[in-house]
C-alpha positions as CSV (number, residue, x, y, z in Angstrom):
1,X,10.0,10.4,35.9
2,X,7.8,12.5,33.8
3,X,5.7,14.4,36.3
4,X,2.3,13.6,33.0
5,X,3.0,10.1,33.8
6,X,2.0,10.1,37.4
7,X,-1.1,12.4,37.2
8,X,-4.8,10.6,36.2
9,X,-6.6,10.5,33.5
10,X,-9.1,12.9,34.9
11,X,-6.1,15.6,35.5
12,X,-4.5,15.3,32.3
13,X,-8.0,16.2,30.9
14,X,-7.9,19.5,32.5
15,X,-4.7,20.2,30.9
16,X,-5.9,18.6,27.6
17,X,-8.8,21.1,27.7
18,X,-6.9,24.0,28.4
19,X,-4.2,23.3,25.0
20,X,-1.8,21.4,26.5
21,X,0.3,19.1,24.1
22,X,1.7,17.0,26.5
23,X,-1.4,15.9,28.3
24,X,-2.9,14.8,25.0
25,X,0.3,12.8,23.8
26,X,0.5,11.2,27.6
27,X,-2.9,10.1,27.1
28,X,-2.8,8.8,23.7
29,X,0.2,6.7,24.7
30,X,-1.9,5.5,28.2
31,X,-4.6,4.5,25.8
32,X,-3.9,4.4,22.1
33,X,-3.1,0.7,22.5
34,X,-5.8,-0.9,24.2
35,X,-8.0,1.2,22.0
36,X,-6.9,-0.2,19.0
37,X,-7.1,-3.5,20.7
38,X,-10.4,-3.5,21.0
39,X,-11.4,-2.0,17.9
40,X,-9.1,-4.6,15.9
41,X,-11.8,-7.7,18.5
42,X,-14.6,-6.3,16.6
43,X,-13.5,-5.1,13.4
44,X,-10.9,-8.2,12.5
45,X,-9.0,-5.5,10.4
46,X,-6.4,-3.8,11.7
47,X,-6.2,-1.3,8.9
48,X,-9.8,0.1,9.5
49,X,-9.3,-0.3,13.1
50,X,-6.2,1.8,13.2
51,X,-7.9,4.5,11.0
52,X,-11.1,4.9,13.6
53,X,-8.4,5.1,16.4
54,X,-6.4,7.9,14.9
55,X,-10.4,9.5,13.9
56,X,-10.8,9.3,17.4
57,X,-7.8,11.2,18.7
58,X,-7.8,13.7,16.2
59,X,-11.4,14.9,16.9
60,X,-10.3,15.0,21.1
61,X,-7.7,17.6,20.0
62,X,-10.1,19.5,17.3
63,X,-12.8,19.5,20.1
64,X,-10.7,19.9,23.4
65,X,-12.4,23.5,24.5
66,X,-15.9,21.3,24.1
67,X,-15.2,17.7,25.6
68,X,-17.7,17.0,28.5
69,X,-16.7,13.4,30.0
70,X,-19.0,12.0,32.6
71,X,-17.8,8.5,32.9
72,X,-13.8,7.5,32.7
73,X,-11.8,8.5,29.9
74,X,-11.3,5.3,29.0
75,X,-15.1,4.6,28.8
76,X,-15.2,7.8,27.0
77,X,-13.1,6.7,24.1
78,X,-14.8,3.1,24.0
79,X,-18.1,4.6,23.4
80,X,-16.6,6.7,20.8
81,X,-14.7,3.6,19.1
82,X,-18.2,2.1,19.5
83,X,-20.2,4.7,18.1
84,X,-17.8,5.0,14.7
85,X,-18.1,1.0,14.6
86,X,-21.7,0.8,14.6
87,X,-21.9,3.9,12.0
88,X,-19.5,2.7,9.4
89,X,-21.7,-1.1,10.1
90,X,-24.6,1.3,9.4
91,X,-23.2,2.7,6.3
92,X,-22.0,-0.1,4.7
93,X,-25.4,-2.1,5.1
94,X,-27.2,0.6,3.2
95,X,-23.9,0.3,0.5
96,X,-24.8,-3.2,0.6
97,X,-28.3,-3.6,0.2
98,X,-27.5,-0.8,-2.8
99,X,-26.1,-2.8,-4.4
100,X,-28.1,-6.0,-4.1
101,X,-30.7,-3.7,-4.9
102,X,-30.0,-2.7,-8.2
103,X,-28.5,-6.1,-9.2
104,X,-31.8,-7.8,-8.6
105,X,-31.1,-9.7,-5.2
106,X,-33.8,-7.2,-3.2
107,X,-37.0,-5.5,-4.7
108,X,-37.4,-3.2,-2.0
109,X,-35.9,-0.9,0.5
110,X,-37.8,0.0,3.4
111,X,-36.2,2.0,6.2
112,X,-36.8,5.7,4.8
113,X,-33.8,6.5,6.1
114,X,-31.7,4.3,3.7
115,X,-34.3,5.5,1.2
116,X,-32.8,9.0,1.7
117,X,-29.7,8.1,1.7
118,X,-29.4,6.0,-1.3
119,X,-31.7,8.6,-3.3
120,X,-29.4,11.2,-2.2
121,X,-25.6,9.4,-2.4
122,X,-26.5,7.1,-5.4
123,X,-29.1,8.3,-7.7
124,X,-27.0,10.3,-10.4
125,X,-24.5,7.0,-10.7
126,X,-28.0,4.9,-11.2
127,X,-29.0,7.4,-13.7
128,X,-25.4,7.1,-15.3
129,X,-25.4,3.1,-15.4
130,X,-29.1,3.2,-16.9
131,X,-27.7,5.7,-19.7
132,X,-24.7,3.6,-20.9
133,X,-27.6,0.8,-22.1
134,X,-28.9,0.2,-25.6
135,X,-32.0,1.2,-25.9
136,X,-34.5,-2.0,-25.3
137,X,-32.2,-2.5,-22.5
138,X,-32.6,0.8,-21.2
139,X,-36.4,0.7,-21.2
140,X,-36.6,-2.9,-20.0
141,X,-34.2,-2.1,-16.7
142,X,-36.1,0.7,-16.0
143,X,-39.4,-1.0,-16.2
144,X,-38.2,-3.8,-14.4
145,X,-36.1,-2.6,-11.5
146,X,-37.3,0.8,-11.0
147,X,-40.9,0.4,-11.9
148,X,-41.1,-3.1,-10.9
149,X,-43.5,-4.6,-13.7
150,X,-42.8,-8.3,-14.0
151,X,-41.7,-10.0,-17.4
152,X,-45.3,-10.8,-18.4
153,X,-46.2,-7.2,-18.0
154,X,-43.2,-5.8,-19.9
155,X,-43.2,-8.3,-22.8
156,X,-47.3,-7.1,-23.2
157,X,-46.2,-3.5,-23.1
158,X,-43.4,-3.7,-25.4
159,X,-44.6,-6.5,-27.2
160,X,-42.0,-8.6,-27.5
161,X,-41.6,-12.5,-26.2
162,X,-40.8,-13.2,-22.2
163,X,-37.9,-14.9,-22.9
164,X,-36.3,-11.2,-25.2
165,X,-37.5,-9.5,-21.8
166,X,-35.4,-12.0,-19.7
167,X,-32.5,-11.9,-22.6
168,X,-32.5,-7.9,-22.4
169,X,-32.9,-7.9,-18.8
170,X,-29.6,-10.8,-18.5
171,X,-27.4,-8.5,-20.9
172,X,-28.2,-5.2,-19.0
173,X,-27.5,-6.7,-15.6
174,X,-24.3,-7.6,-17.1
175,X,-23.4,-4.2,-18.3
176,X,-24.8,-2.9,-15.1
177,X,-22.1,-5.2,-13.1
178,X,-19.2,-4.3,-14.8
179,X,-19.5,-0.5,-14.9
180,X,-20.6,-0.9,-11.1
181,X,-17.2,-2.8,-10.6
182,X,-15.3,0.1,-11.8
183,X,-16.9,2.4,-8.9
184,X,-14.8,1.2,-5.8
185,X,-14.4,4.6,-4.6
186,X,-18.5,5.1,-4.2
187,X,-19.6,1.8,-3.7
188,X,-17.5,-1.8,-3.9
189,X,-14.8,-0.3,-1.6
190,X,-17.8,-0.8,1.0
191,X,-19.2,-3.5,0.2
192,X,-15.6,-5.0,0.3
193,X,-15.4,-4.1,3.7
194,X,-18.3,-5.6,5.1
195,X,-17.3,-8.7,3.7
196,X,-13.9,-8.5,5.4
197,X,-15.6,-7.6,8.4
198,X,-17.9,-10.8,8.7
199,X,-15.6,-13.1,7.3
């Protein structure tokens, strides 16, 4: 019998810190499993839950000299798995709201920390989408979403008919959606994933 087999947790943690190989693969094999079970309970995909598991190990290695457990090791990597979980729930809510946001669905975002965020991740592709427009379309998006003047006050100002506002406004929410679909890799990917996760 493998002497790493007998020795606990707590032991193999000393070793872990010190370099040692084997005490990290002993404990990723006493706990890799259950870990991923319990991600996979609250995730319902194995794909993402298997990706936060490996996270999870990889940074114990990268950070051995600095780990600082005060409960079980076990409880150590839950809170971990819980911590990533409640993040990436985090991040994709503020992905989410993005994009109801700019599709019309919300008028507002309020937490100034999403603020940040999406002024910091998101507003050069806004800028981008806004560009591709024709020109009435152009001004009357901007107006509308980002200024938030309501058709009345945008059909006075350009002086055009409500219904040309709402025409405009229809045709550069289309254009809008389908250059947005073509962005999985900053946005839908996401939003893709929080639906798989509430499903």
């Amino acid at each position: 019998m493998d002497k790493l087999s007998t020795m606990q947790d707590k032991e193999l943690v000393i070793l872990l810190m010190n370099g040692s190989h084997a005490a990290f693969r002993e404990l990723y094999i006493r706990h890799k499993d259950q870990l991923l079970y319990s991600c996979k309970k609250y995730l319902k995909n194995e794909a993402v839950a298997e990706d936060i598991v490996q996270d999870i190990f990889a940074q114990l290695w990268e950070t051995r000299d600095l780990l600082h457990i005060s409960s079980s090791f076990s409880g150590y990597l839950y809170a971990s798995a819980k911590n990533r979980i409640l993040n990436m729930y985090r991040q994709i809510d503020v992905h989410s709201r993005f994009a109801r946001y700019i599709l019309g669905n919300e008028t507002e975002l309020t937490n100034e920390t999403e603020d940040s965020i999406i002024e910091n991740d998101y507003a050069d592709l806004l800028n981008k989408l806004i560009e591709i427009l024709p020109p009435m379309q152009k001004d009357i998006f901007r107006l509308s979403r980002i200024e938030g003047l309501t058709n009345r006050e945008i059909s006075e100002m350009l002086q055009i008919s409500v219904e040309n506002v709402r025409k405009h406004t229809s045709l550069a929410m289309k254009k809008i959606k389908e250059h947005l679909s073509k962005h999985t890799d900053i946005l839908f990917q996401e939003v893709i994933i929080f639906l798989t996760i509430f499903s």
